[in-house]
C-alpha positions in Angstrom: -21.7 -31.3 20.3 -21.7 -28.5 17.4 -25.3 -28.0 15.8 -25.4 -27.5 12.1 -27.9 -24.4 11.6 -28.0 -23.5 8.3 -27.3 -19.8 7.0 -29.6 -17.7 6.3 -31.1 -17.9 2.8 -29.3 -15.1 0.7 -32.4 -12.4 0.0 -31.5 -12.1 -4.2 -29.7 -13.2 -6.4 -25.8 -13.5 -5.9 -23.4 -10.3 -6.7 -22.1 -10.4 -10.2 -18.4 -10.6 -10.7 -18.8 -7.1 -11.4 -20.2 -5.8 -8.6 -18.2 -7.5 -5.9 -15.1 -6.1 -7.7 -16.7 -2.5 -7.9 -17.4 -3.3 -3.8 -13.8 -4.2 -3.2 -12.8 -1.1 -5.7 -15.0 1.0 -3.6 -14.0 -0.2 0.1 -10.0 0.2 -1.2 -10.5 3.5 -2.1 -11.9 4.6 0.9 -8.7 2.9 2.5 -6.3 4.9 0.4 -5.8 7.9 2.2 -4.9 6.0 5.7 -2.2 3.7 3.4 -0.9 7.0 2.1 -1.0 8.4 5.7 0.9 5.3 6.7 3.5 5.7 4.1 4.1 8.9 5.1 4.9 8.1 9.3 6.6 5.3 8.2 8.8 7.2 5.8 9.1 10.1 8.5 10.2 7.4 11.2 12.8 5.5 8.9 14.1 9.3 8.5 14.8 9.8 12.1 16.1 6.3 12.5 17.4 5.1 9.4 18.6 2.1 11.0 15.5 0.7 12.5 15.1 -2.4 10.4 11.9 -2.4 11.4 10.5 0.3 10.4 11.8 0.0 7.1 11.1 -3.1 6.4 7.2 -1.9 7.2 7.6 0.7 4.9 9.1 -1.4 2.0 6.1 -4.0 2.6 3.1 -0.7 2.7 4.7 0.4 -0.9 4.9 -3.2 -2.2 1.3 -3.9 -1.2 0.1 -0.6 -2.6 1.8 -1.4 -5.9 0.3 -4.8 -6.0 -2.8 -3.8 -5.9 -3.1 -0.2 -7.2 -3.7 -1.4 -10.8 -6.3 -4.0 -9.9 -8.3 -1.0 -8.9 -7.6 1.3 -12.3 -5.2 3.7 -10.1 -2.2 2.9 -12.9 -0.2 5.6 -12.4 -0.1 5.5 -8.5 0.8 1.9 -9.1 4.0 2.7 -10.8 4.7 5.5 -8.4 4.4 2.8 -5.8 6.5 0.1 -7.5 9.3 2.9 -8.1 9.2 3.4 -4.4 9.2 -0.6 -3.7 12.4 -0.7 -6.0 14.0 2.4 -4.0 12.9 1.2 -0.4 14.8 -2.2 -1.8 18.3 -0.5 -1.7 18.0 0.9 0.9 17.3 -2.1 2.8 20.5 -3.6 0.9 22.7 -0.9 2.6 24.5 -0.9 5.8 25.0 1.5 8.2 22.2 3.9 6.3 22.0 7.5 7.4 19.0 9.3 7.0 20.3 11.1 3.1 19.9 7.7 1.7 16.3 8.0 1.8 16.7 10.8 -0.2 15.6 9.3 -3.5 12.7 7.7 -1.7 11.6 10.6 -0.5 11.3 12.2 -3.8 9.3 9.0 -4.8 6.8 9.1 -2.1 6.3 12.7 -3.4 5.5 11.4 -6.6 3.4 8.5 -5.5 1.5 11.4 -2.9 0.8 13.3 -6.1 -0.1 10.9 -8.7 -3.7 11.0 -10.0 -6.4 8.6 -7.6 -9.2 8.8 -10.7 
């Protein structure tokens, strides 16, 4: 038998709107620089094996998240550098027998992305 206890009575009034979204602004923030970090091994990895599908296919889903959500959080221009990448990281998924050049362009875009203003 599962008891009901109640939870505990909140101690003030509910966050606004505005203040959970500044809370889930602040927290992704402070997440950035392990996604960029993340980006970057990935990247690395795909490099040195350009055909682990795998890896790739991590990579492609990192930049597609980050572009997703980059704009919800003000970070505009890091959001197109991301969606560039998630376009690139596309082809090169589309291509067979890939050798490490063809992540060429992508690398240039995840130069771009590193560099793009975070304010």
């Amino acid at each position: 038998m599962v008891s009901a206890v109640p939870p505990p009575a909140p101690s003030g009034p509910a966050p606004s709107f505005q203040e959970r979204l500044a809370a889930l602004s602040h927290e992704w923030r402070a997440q950035l620089p392990t996604r960029l970090d993340t980006l970057q091994v990935l990247f690395r990895s795909c490099r040195q094996s350009p055909g682990d599908d795998q890896d790739l296919q991590e990579l492609y889903r990192q930049a597609h998240m980050l572009a997703g959500s980059a704009g919800t959080f003000g970070l505009h221009a890091l959001g197109e550098h991301a969606r560039a990448l998630d376009m690139e990281l596309q082809q090169v998924m589309a291509r067979g027998g890939r050798a490490a050049a063809d992540f060429d362009p992508a690398g240039r875009l995840l130069d771009a992305l590193l560099a793009a203003p975070r304010e």
